[in-house]
C-alpha positions as CSV (number, residue, x, y, z in Angstrom):
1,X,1.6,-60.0,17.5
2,X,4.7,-58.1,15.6
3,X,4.1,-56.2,13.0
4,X,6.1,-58.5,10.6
5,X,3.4,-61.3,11.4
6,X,0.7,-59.5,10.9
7,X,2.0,-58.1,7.7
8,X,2.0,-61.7,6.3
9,X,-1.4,-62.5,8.0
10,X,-3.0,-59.1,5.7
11,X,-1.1,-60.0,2.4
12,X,-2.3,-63.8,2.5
13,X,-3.9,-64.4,-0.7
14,X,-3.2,-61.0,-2.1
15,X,-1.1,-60.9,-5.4
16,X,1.9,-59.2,-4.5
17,X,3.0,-59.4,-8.2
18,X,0.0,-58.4,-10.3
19,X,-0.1,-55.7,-7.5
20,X,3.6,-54.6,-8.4
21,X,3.5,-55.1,-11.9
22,X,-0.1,-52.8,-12.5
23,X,1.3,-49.7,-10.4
24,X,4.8,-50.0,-12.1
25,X,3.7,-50.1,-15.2
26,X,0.7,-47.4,-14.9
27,X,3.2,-45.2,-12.7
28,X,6.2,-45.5,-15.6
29,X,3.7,-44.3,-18.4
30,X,1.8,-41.5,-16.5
31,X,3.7,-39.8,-13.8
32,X,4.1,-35.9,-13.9
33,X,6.4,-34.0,-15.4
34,X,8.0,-32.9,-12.1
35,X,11.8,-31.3,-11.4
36,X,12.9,-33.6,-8.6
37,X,12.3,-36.2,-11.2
38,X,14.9,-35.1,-13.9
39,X,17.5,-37.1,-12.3
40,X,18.0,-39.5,-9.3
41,X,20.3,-37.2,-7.2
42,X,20.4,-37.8,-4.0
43,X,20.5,-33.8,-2.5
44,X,17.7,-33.2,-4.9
45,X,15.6,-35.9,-4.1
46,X,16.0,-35.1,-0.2
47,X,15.4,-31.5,-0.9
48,X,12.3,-32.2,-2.2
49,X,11.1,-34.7,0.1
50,X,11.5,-32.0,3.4
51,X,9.3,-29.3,0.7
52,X,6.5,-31.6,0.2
53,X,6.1,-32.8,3.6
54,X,2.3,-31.2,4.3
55,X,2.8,-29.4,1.1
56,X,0.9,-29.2,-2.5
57,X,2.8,-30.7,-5.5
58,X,2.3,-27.0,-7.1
59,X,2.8,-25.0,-4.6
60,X,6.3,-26.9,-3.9
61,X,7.6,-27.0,-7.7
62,X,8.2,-22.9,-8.1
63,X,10.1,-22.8,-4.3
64,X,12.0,-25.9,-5.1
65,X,13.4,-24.6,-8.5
66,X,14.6,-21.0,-6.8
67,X,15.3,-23.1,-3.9
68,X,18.1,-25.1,-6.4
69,X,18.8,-21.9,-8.2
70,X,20.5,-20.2,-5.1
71,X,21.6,-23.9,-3.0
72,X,22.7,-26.3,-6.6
73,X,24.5,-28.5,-4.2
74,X,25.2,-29.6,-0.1
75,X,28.1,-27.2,0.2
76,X,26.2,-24.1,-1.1
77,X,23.6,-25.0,1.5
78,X,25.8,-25.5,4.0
79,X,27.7,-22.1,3.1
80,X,24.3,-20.5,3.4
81,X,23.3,-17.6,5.6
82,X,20.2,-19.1,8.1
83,X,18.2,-16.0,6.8
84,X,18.6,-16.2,3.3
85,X,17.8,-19.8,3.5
86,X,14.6,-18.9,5.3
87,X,14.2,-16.0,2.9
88,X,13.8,-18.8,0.1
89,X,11.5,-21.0,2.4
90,X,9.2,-18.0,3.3
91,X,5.1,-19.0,2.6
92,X,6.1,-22.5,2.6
93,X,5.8,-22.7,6.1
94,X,7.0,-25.2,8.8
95,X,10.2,-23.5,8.7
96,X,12.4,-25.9,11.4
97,X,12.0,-28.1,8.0
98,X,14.5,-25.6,6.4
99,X,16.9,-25.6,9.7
100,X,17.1,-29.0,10.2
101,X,17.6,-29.3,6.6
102,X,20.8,-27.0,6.7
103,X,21.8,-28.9,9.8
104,X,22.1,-32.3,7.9
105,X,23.7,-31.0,4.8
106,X,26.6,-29.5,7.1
107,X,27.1,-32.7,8.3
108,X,27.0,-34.6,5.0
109,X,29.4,-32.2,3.7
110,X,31.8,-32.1,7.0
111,X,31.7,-36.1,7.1
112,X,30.7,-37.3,3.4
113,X,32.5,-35.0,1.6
114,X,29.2,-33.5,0.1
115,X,27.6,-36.8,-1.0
116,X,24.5,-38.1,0.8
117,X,24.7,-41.2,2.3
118,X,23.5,-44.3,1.1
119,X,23.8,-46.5,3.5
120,X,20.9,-46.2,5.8
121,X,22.3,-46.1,9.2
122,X,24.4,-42.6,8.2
123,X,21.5,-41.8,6.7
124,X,18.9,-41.9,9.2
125,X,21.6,-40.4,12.4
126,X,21.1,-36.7,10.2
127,X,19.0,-34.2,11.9
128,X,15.5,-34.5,10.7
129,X,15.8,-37.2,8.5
130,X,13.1,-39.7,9.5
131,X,12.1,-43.1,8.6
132,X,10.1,-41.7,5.6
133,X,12.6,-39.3,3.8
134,X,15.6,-41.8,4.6
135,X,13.1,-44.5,3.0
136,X,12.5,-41.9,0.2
137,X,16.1,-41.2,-0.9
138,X,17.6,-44.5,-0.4
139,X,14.7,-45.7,-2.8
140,X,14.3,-43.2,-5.3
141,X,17.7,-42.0,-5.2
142,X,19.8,-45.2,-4.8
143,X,17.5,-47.7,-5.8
144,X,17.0,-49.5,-2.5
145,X,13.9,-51.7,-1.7
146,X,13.5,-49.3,1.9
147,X,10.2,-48.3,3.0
148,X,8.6,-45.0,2.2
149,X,5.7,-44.7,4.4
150,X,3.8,-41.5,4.7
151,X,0.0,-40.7,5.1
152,X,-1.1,-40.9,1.6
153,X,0.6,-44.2,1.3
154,X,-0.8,-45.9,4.4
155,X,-4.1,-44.0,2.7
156,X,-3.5,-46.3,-0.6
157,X,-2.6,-49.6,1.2
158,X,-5.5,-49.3,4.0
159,X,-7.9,-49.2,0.8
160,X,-5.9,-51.5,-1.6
161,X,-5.4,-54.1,1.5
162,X,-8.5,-53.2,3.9
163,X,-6.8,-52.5,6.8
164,X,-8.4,-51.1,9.3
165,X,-6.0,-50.0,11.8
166,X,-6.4,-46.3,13.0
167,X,-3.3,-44.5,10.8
168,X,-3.2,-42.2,13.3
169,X,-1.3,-44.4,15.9
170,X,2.7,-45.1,15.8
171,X,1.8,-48.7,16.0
172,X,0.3,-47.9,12.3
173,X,2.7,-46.7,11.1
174,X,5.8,-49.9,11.8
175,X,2.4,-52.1,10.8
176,X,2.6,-50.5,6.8
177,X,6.6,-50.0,6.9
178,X,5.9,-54.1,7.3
179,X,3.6,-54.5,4.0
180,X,5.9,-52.2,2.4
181,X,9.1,-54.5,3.0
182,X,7.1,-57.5,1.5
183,X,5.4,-55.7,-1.3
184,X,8.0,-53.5,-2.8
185,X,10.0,-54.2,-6.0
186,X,13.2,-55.7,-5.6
187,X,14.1,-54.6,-9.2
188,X,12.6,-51.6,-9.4
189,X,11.8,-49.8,-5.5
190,X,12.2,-46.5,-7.2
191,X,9.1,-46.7,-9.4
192,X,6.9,-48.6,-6.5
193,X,7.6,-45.9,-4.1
194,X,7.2,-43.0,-6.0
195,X,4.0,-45.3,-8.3
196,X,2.5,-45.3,-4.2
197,X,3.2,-42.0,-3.7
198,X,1.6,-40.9,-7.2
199,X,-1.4,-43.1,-7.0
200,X,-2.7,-41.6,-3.6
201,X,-1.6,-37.8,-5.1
202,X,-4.0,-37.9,-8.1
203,X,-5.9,-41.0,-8.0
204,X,-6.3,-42.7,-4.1
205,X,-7.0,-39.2,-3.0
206,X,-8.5,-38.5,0.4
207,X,-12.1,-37.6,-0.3
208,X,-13.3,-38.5,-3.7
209,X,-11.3,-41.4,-4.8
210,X,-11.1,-42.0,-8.6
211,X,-11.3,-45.7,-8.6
212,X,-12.7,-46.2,-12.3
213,X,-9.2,-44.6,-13.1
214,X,-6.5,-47.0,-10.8
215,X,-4.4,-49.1,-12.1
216,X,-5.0,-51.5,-9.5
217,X,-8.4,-51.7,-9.2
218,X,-8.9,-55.0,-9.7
219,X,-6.6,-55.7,-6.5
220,X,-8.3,-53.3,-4.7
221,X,-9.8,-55.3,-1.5
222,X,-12.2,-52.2,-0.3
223,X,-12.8,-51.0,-4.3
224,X,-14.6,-54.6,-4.5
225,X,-16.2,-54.2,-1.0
226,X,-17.7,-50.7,-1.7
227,X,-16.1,-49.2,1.4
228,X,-13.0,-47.3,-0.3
229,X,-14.7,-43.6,1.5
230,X,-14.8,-45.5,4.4
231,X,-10.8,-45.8,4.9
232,X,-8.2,-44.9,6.4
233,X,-9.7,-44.8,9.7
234,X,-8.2,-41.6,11.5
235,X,-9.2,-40.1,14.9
236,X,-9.8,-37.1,14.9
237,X,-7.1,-34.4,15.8
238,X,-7.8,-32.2,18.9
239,X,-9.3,-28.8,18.4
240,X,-7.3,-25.4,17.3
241,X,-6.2,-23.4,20.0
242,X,-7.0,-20.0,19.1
243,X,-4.9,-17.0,20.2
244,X,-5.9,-12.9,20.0
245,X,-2.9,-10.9,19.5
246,X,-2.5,-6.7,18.3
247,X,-0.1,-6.7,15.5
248,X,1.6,-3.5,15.7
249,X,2.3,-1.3,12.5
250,X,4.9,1.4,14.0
251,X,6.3,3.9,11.9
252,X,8.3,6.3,13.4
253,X,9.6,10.1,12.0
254,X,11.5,8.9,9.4
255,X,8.8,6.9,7.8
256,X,10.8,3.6,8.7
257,X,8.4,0.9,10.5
258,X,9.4,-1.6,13.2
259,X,10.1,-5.3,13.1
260,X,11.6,-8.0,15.2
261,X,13.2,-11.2,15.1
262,X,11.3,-14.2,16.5
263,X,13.5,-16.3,18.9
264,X,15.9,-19.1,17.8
265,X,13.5,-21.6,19.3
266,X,9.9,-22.4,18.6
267,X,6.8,-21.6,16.5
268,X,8.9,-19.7,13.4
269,X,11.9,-19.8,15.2
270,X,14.3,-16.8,14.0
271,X,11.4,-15.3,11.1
272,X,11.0,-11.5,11.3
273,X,6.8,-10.1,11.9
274,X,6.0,-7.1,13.3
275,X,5.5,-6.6,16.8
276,X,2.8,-8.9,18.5
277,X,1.1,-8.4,22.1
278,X,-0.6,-11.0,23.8
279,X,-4.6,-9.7,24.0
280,X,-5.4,-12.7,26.2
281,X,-2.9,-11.0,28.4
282,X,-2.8,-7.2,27.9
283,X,-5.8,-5.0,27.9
284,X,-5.9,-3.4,24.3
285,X,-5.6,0.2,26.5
286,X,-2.6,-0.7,28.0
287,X,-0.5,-1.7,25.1
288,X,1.6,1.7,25.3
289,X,2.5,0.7,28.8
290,X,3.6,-2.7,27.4
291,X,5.4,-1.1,24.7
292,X,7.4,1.0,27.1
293,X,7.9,-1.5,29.2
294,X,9.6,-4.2,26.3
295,X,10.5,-2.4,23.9
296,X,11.5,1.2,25.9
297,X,9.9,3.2,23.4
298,X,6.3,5.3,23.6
299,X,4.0,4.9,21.0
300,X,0.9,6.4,20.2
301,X,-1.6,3.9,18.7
302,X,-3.7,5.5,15.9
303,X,-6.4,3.5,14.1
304,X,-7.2,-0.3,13.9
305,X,-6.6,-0.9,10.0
306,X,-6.5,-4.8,9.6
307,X,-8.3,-8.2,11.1
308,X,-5.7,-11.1,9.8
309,X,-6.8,-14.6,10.6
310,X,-4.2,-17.2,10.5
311,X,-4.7,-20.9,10.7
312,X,-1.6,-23.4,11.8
313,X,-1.9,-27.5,12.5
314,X,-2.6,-26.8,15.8
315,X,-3.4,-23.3,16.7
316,X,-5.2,-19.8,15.3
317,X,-3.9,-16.3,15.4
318,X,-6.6,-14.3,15.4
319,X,-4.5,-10.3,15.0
320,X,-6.0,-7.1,14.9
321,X,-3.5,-4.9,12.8
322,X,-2.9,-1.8,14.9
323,X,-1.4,1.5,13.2
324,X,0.9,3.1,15.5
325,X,3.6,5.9,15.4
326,X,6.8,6.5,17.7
327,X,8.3,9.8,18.1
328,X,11.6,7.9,20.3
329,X,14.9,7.2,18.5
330,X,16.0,5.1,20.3
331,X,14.8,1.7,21.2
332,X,15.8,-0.9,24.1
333,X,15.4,-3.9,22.3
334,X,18.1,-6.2,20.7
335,X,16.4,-8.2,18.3
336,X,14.1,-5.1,16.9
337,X,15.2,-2.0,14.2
338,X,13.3,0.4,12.9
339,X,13.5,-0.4,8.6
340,X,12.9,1.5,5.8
341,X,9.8,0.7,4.2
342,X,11.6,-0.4,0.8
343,X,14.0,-2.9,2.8
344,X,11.3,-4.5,5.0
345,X,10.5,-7.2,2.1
346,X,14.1,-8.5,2.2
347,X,13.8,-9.9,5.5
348,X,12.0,-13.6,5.8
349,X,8.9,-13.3,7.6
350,X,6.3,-16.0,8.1
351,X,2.9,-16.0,5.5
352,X,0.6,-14.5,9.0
353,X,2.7,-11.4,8.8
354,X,3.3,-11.0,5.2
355,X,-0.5,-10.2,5.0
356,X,0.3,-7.3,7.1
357,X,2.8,-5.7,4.0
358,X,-0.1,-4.7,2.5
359,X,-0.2,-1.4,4.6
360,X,3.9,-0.7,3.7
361,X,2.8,1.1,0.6
């Protein structure tokens, strides 16, 4: 069955309209106070779209303001040096976000003249612009009835429409773009969306819904069945890979410490940290010989001074901080330096190692 059939088989004696008119209404009186929502422009709007992707409201509103500050507009991004945009992204993690971002603002300004498409086919051919943040600009920004279909909104419709459908599939996901094409506004997409995207933020949340509080209740198919905790269904991710690295804290005469670049590919592509060797690889007693051998310099480790535990999506860096000194000037390594203490700050480095920064002073 296509998903477009099987949206019209779920909304079957639903009411679309009361539906539409309870969270426009409720989301026009009582949304937050927010600085993407000042105005409806377009590089705004996307900007703050890639932030709050697996991101808290409040911990994206003070980055997305000095974020604005330093890029106002798509051809101050696209000017930008990589590091100092990843200078303004350090601690909010997931930094391809930030690349990709950059990637698709050079192209809006080398083919749009600086002004973001709003037709969706342009739109969507921009590096990491998928179906959701093209859905969210061309609504919110343009006023388009598009789709805007993320996991707190197929959250809200699973529990508003009792769908049972495990959100965790792709299948899912085309299955509530579907609902969302027949439910949305035609008048008004920008206040559905962003009324969804609200409801399941403060009210539809994940654990402890406040049901005696939405505006839709009374359209609420699993509210009325008592089984609003029991939805979405989700399976389960797979378990965290967990990783033992020596983070190494080398200082050498001068008092400067070493750090290197991360590659241009990968987990926190071009971030800085300092040094990290593999423990599931390298005896902790051979880590000079390591040294010597990548980074043609001795060092003498001193004292283990730190245990930092870092969490990602989908691994664990467990790092025991190792304080080391170097008596070698010179080092065979092109994407390390030796930095003074004072200047190591400047440089963007991902939130794991920024626990480490600590032991600068």
């Amino acid at each position: 069955m296509k998903h477009y059939e099987k949206a019209q088989i779920i909304l079957n004696e639903f009411s679309i309209d009361n539906f539409r008119s309870q969270l426009i209404d409720w989301f026009n009186k009582e949304q937050r106070s927010l600085p993407w929502r000042e105005n409806q422009d377009p590089y705004r709007v996307w900007v703050s779209e890639i932030m709050l992707q697996q991101t808290r409201v409040d911990t994206v509103i003070p980055y997305f303001n000095h974020f604005m500050e330093q890029f106002p507009t798509p051809e101050a991004l696209a000017s930008a040096d990589e590091q100092d945009i990843l200078k303004a992204w350090e601690g909010l993690g997931y930094y391809s976000r930030a690349r990709n971002l950059q990637n698709a603002v050079r192209e809006v300004v080398e083919y749009y003249e600086g002004k973001v498409p709003d037709n969706k086919e342009q739109l969507g051919e921009l590096k990491g612009v998928g179906p959701y943040t093209k859905g969210a600009i061309l609504s919110i920004a343009y006023d388009q009835p598009e789709p805007a279909v993320d996991g707190n909104v197929m959250r809200v419709l699973s529990r508003i429409l009792l769908v049972e459908e495990d959100i965790a599939k792709a299948s899912t996901k085309s299955l509530f773009e579907a609902l969302v094409h027949e439910l949305i506004s035609k008048e008004y997409p920008s206040a559905f969306n962003q009324g969804l995207m609200e409801l399941g933020a403060i009210i539809c949340t994940p654990k402890s819904p406040s049901c005696l509080l939405c505006p839709v209740r009374s359209e609420c198919r699993a509210f009325h069945e008592g089984r609003e905790l029991d939805l979405p269904v989700k399976t389960k991710k797979k378990k965290q890979k967990k990783q033992p690295f020596a983070a190494l804290f080398i200082e050498n005469d001068q008092g400067e410490v070493l750090i290197e670049q991360r590659p241009s590919k990968g987990l926190l592509a071009s971030l800085w940290q300092y040094p990290m060797v593999p423990l599931a690889e390298i005896a902790e007693s051979d880590i000079p010989s390591w040294f010597q051998l990548e980074f043609g310099i001795t060092i003498q480790p001193e004292a283990a001074i730190d245990h930092v535990h870092h969490v990602f999506s989908h691994l664990i860096w467990d790092m025991k901080v190792i304080k080391a000194h170097t008596f070698d000037g010179k080092m065979d390594r092109a994407n390390a330096i030796f930095v003074n203490k004072e200047q190591v700050k400047d440089y963007p480095f991902p939130v794991s190692h920024q626990k480490i920064h600590k032991h600068l002073n």
